[in-house]
N, CA and C of each residue as an Amber inpcrd file, in Angstrom:
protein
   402
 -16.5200000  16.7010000 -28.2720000 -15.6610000  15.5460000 -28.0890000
 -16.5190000  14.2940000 -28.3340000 -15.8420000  13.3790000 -29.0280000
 -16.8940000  12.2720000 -29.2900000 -16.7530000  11.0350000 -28.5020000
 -17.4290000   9.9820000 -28.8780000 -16.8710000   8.6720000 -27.5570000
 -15.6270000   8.2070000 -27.7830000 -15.5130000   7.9520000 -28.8080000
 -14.3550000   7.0440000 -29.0970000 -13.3840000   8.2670000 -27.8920000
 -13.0360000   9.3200000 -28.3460000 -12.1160000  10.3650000 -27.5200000
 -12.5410000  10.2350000 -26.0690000 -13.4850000  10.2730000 -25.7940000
 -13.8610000  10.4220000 -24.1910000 -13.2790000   8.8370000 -23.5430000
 -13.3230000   8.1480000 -23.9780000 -12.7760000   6.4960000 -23.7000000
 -11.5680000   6.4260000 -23.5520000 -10.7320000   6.9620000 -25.1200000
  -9.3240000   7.4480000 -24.9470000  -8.9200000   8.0800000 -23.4360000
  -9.4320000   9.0950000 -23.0780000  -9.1280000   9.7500000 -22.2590000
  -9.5720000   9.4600000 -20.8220000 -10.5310000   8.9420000 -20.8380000
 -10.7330000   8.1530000 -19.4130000  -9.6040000   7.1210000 -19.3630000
  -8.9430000   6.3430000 -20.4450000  -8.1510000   5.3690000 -20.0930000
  -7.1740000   5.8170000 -19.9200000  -6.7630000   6.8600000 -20.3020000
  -5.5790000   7.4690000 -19.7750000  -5.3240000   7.9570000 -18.5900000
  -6.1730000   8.6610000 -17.6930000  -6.3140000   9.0470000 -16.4370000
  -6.9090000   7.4410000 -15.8010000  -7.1780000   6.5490000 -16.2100000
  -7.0600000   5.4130000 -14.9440000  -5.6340000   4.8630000 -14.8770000
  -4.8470000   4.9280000 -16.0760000  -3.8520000   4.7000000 -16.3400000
  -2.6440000   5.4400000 -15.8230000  -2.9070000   6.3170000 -15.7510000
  -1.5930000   7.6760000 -14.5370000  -2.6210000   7.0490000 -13.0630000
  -3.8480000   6.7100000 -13.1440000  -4.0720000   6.3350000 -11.3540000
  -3.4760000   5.3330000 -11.4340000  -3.1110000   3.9290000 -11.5780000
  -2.7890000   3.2410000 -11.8850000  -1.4320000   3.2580000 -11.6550000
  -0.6270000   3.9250000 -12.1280000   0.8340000   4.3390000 -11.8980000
   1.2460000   5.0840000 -10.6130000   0.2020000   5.9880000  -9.9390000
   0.1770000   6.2310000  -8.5850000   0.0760000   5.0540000  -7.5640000
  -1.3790000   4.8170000  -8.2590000  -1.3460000   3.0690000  -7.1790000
  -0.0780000   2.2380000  -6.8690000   0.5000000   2.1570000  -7.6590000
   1.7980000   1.3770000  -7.6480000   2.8770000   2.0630000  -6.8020000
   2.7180000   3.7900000  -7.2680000   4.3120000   3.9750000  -6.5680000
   3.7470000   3.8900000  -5.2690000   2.6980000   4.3590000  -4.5030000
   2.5260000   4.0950000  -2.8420000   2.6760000   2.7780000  -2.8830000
   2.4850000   1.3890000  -3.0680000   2.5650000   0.2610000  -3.0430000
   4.3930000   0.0470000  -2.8690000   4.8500000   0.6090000  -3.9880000
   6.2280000   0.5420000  -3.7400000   7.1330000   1.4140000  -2.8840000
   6.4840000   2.3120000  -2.3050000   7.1010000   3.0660000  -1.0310000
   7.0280000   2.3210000  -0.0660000   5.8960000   2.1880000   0.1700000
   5.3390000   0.8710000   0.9320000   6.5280000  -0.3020000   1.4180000
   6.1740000  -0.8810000   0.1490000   7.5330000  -2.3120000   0.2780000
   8.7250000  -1.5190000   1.0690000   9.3470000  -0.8820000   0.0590000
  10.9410000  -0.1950000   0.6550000  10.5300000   0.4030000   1.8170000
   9.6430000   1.2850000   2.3100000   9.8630000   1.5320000   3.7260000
   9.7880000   0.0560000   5.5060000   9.0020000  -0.5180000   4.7300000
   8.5770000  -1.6270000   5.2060000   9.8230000  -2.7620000   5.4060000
  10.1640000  -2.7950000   4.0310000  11.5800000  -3.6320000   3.9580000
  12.9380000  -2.9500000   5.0490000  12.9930000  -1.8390000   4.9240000
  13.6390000  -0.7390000   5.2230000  13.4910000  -0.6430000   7.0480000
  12.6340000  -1.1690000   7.9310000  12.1050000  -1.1590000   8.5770000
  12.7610000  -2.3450000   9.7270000  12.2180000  -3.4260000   8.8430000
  12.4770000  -4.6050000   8.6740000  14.1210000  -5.3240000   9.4880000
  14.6910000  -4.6630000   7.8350000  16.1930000  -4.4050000   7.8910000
  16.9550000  -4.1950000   9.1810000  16.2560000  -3.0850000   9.6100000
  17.3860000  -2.2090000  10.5880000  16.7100000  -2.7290000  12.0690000
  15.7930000  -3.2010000  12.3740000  15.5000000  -4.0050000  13.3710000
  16.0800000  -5.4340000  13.3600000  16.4840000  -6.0520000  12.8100000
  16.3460000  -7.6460000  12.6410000  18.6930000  -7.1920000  12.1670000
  18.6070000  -6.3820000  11.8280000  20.1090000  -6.0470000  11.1950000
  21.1840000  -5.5100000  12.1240000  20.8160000  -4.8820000  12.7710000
  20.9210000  -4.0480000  13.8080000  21.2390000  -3.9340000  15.2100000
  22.3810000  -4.6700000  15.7420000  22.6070000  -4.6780000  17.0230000
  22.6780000  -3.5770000  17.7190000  23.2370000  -2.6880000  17.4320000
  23.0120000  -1.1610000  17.5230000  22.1070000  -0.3470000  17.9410000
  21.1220000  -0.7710000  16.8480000  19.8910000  -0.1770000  17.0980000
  18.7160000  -0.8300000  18.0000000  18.5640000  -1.9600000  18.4700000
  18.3360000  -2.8650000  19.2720000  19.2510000  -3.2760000  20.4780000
  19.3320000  -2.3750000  21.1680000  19.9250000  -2.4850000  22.6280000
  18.9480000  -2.7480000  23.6440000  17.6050000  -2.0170000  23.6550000
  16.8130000  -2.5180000  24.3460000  15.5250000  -2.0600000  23.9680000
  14.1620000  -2.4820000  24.3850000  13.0940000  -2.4010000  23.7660000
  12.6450000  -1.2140000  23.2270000  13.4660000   0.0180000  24.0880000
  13.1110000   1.3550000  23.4990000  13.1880000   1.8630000  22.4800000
  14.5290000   0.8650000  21.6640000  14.3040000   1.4180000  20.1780000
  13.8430000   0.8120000  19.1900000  13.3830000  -0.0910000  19.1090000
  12.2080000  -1.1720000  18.3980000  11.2290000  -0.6260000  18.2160000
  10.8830000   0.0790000  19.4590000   9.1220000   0.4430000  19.9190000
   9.2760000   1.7310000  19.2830000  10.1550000   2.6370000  19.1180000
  10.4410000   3.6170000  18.3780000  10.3140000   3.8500000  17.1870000
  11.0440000   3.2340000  16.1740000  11.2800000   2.6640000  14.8210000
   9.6840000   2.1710000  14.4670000   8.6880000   1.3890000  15.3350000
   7.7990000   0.7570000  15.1770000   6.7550000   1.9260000  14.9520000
   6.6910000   2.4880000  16.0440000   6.2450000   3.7940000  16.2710000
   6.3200000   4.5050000  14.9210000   7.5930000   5.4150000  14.2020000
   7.2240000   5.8090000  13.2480000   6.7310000   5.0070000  12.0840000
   7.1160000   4.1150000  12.3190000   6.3170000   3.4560000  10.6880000
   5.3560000   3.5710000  10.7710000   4.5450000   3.0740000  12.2390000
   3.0670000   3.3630000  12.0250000   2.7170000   4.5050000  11.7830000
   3.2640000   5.8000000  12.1150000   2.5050000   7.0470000  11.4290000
   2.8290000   6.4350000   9.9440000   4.0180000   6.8420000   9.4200000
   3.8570000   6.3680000   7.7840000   3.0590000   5.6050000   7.4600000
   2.2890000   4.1420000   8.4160000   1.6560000   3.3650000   7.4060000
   0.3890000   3.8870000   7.7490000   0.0490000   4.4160000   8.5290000
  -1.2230000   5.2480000   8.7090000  -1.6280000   6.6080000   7.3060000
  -0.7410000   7.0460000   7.0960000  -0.8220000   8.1080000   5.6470000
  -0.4260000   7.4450000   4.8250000   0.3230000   6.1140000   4.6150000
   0.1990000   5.6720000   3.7560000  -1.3280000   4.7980000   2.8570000
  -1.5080000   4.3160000   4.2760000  -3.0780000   3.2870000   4.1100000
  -3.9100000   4.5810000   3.4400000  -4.4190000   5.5490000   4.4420000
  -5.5000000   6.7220000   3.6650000  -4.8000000   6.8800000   2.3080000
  -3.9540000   7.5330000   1.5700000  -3.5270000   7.4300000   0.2530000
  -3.3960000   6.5570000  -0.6480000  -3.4410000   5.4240000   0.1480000
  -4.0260000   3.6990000  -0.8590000  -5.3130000   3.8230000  -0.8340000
  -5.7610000   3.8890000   0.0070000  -7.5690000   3.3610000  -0.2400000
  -7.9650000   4.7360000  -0.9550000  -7.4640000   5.9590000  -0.6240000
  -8.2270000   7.1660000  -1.4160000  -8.0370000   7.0050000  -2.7610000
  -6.6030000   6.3580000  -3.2530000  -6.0610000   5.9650000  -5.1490000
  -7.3090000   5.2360000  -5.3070000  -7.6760000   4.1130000  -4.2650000
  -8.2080000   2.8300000  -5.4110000  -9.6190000   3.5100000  -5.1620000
  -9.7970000   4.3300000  -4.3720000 -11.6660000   4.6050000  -4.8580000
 -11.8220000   5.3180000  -5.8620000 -10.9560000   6.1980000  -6.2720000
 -11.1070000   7.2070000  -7.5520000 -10.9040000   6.0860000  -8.5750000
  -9.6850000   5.4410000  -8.8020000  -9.6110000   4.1040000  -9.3540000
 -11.1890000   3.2340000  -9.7590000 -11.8030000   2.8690000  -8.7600000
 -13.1320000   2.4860000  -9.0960000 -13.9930000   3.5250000  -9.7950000
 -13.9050000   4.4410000  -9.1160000 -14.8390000   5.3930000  -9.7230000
 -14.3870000   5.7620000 -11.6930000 -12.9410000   5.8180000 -11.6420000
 -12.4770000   5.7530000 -12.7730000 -12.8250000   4.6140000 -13.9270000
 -12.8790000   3.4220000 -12.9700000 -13.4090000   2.1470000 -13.9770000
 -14.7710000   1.8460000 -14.2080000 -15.6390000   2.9370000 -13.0170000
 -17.1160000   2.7990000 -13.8700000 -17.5000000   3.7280000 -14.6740000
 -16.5280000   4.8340000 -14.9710000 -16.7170000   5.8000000 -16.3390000
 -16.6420000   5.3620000 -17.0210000 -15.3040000   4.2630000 -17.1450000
 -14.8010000   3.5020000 -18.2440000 -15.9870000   2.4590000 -18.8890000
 -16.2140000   2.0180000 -17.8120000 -17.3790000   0.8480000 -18.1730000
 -18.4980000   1.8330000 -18.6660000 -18.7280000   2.6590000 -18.3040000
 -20.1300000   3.3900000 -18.6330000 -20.0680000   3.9680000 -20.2250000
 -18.8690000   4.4200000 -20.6960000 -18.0940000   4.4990000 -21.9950000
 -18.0320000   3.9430000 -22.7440000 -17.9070000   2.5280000 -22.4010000
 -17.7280000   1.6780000 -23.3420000 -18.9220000   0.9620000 -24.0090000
 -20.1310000   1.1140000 -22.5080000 -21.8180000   0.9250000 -23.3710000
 -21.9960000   1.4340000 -24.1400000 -21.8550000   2.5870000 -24.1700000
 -21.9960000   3.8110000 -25.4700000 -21.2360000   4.0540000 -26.1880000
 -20.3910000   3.5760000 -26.2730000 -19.6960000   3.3190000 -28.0280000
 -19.2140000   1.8950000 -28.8950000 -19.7030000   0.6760000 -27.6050000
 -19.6800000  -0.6480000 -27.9170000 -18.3710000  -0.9630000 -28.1330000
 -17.5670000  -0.4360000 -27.1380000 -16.1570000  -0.8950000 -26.8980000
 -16.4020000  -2.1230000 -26.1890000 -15.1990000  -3.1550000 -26.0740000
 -14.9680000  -3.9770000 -25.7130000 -13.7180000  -4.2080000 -24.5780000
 -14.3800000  -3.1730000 -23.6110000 -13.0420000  -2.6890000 -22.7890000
 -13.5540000  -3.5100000 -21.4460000 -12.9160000  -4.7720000 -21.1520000
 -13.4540000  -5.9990000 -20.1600000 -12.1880000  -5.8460000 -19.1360000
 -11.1020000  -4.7090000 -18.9960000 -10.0610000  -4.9950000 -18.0570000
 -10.5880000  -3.7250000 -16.5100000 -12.0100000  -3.2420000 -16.6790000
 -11.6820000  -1.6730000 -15.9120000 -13.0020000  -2.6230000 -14.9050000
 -12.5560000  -3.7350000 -13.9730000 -13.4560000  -4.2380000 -12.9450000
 -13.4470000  -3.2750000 -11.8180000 -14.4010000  -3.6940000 -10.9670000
 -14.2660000  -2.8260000  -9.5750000 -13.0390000  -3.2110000  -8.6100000
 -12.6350000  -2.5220000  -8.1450000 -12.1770000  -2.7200000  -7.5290000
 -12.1500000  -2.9830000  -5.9410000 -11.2350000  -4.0790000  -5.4220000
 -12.1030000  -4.6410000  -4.2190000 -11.1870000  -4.3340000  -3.1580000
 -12.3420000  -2.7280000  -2.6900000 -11.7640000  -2.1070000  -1.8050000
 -10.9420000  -2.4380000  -0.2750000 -12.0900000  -3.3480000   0.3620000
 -12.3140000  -3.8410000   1.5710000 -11.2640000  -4.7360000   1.3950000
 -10.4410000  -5.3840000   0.4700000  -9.5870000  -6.5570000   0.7240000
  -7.9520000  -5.8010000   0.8520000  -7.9400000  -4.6960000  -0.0270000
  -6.7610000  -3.6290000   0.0100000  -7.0300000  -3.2700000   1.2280000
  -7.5660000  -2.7990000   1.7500000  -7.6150000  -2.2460000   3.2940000
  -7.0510000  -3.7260000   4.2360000  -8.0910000  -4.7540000   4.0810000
  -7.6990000  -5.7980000   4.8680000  -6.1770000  -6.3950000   4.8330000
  -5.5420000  -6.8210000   3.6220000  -4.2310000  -6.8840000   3.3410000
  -3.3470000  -5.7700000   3.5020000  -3.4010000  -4.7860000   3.5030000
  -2.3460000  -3.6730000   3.8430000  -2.7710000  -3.8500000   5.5450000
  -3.5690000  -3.6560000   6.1270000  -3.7230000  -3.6470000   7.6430000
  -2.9680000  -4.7140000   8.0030000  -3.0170000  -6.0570000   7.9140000
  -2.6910000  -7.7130000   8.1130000  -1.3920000  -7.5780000   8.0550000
  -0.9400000  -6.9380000   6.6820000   1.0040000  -6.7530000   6.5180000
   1.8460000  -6.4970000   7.6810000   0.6780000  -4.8180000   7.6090000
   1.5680000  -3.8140000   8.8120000   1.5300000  -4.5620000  10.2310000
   0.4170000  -5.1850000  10.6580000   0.5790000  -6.0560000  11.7090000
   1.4490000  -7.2370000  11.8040000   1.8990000  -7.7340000  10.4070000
   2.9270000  -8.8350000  10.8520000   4.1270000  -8.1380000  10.3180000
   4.3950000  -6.9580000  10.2860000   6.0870000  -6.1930000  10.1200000
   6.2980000  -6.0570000  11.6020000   5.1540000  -5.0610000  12.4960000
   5.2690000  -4.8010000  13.8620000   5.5080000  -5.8710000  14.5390000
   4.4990000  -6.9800000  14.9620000   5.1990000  -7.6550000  15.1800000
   6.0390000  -8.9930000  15.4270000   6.0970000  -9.1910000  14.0210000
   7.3480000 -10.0800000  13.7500000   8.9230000  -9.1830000  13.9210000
   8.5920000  -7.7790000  13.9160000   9.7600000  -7.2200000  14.0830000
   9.9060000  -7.2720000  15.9000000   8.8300000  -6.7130000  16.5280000
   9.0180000  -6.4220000  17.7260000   9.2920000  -8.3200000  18.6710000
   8.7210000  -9.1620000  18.1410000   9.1110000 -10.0610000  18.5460000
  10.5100000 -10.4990000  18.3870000  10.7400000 -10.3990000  17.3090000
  12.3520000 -10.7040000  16.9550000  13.4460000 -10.0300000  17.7600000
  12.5070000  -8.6670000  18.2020000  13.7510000  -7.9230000  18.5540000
  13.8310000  -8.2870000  20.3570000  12.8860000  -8.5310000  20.7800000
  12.8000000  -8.9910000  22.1590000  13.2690000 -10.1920000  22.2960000
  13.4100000 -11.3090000  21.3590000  13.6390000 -12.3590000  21.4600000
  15.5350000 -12.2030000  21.3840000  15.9590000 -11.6410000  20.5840000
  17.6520000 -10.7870000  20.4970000  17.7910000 -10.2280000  21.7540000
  16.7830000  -9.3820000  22.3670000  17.2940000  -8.8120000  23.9660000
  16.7780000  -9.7520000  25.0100000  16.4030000 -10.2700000  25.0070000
  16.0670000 -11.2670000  26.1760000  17.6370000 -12.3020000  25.8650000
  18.2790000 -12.8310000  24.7610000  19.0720000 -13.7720000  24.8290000
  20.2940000 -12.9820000  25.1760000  20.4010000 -11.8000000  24.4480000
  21.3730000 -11.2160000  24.9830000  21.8720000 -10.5160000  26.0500000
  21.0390000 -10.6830000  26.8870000  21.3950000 -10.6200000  28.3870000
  21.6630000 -11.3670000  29.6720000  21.7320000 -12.9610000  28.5690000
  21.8840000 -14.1630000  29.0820000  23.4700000 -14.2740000  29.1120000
């Protein structure tokens, strides 16, 4: 197999990671949104703190397997973009889009989110049961 092919083909497998990265990102949103929704939507489901804290409750398992399956995409992801880079020395490609990726800030921003879904949700929803028992 020669470089030019080995380049091909590394860009293709960062490129399906790449497309993974995204769909957890977009499960993400919709469960999150989804979340969101039915707390803040929801008189029903907000009768009293027990089911807020519930709802809250499972998301955090989801965003807990969700977070490990983000940060595990983007390290192969890195690792994927220093093949790429390492590829491209050796055949004098001009492939300037495969940077590192900056792990520690995906962790920090997905953590920061999930803390203001919880609670901006759980506040909202206490702030609905506290008035509504007025």
């Amino acid at each position: 197999m020669d470089n030019l092919e080995l380049v091909l083909n590394a860009v293709s497998v960062y490129q399906a990671q790449i497309d993974q990265v995204d769909k957890i990102w977009n499960y993400f949103s919709v469960v999150s949104l989804t979340v969101v929704g039915i707390i803040l939507n929801s008189d029903k489901a907000v009768r009293t703190m027990k089911e807020p804290l519930v709802i809250i409750a499972a998301y955090l398992i989801f965003c807990i397997n969700n977070h490990l399956a983000l940060v595990k995409f983007h390290k192969q992801l890195d690792q994927l973009g220093a093949l790429v880079a390492s590829l491209k020395v050796n055949t004098g490609d001009k492939l300037t889009t495969f940077g590192k990726q900056d792990i520690d800030w995906t962790q920090e921003s997905h953590i920061l989110f999930i803390i203001a879904v919880c609670a901006g949700s759980l506040l909202t929803a206490w702030i609905r049961i506290k008035n509504h028992k007025k």
